[in-house]
Structure formats: C-alpha cells, structure tokens
C-alpha positions as CSV (number, residue, x, y, z in Angstrom):
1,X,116.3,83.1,133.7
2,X,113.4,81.6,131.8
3,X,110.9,82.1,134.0
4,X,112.0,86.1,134.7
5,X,111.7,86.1,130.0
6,X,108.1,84.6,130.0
7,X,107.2,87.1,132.5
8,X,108.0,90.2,130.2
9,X,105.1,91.5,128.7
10,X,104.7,93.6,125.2
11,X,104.4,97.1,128.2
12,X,107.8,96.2,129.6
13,X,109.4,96.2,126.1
14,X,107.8,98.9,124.9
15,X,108.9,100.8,128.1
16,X,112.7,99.8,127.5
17,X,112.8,100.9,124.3
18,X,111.6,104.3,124.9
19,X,114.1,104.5,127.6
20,X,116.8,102.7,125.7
21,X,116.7,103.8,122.2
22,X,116.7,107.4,120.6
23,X,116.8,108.1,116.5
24,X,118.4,111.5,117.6
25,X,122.2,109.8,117.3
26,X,121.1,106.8,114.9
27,X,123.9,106.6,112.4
28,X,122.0,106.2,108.9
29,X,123.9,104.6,105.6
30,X,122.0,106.0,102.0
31,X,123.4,104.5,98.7
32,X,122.7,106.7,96.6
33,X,123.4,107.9,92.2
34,X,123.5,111.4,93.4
35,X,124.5,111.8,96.9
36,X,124.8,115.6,96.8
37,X,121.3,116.0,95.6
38,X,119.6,113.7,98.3
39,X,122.1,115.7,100.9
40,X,120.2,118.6,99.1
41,X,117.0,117.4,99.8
42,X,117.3,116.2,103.5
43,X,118.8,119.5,104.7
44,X,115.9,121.1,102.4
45,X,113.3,119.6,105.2
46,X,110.6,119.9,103.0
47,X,107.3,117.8,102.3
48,X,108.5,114.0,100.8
49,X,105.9,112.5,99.1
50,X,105.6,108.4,100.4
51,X,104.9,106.2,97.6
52,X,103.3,102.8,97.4
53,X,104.1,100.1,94.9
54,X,100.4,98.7,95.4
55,X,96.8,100.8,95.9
56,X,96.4,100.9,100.2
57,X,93.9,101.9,101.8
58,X,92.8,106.0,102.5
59,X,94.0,105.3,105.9
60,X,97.6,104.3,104.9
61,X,97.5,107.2,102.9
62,X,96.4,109.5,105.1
63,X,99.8,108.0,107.1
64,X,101.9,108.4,104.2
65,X,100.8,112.3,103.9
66,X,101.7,112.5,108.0
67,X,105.3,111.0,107.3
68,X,105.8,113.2,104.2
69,X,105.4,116.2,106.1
70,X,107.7,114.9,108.9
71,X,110.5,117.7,109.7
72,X,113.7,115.7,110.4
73,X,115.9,118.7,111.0
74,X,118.9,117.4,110.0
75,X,121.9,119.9,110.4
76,X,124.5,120.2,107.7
77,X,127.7,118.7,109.7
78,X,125.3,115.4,110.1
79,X,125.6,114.5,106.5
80,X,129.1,113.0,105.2
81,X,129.6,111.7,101.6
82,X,132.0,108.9,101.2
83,X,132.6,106.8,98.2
84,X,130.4,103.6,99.0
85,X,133.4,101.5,99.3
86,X,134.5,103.1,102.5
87,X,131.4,103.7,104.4
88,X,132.1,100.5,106.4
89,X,136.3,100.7,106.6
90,X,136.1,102.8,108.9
C-alpha cells in the first residue's frame, strides 16, 4: 500500500477531488450577533466587499474584488437559524 501512496501525484488528487467533492450540498455553520441580517444578506446575493487585516498586493486585490462579486445563489429553504447551542445536537 505504500508504494501504490508514493505513486499519487498532486494531478491524481486534484482529479479526485473534483470528482469527489461538490460545495453545492456543503453544510455551512455561521455564528453570528444577528443571524437574520447575515440571512438577509446571503439571500440578497449582492457584491461583498473582502477585507484584509494587512496591505496585499494589487493582485490579491484584484482577487478579493473577483470573490466579492461571487453569486452564491443561495435559496431561502437553505438557511436555518438555530440558537448556537443546538446547531450540533442534532
């Protein structure tokens, strides 16, 4: 079984995980003061600006812009609020 691991290379597991994994289903937990409002926002789709705790370059910025703009199309049924203490007993 070694020998078949060292053999993988980065193409292969880039390969599975296209195959494998999808963020269409991806469950997603937000803590959040004001979960209506962020609800608000998501289904909103609209521009989010990215921010950056330090100055990066114009090219990380220029990627921050692209991400922003991002349409996540989120539909209403996808978004559940639950008090944070039962997000996980369930």
């Amino acid at each position: 079984m070694r020998a078949s691991l060292e053999k993988i290379t980065l193409d292969d597991v880039s390969k599975a995980i296209q195959k494998h994994f999808s963020a269409k289903h991806l469950p997603v937990v937000f803590i959040a003061k004001d979960a209506a409002s962020l609800k608000k926002k998501l289904l909103a789709d609209t521009f989010s600006p990215v921010g950056q705790d330090a100055k990066g370059s114009e090219e990380l910025s220029d990627e921050d812009q692209l991400m922003g703009a991002l349409k996540l199309g989120i539909k209403l049924d996808a978004i559940v609020i639950k008090p944070a203490e039962k997000v996980f007993a369930e």
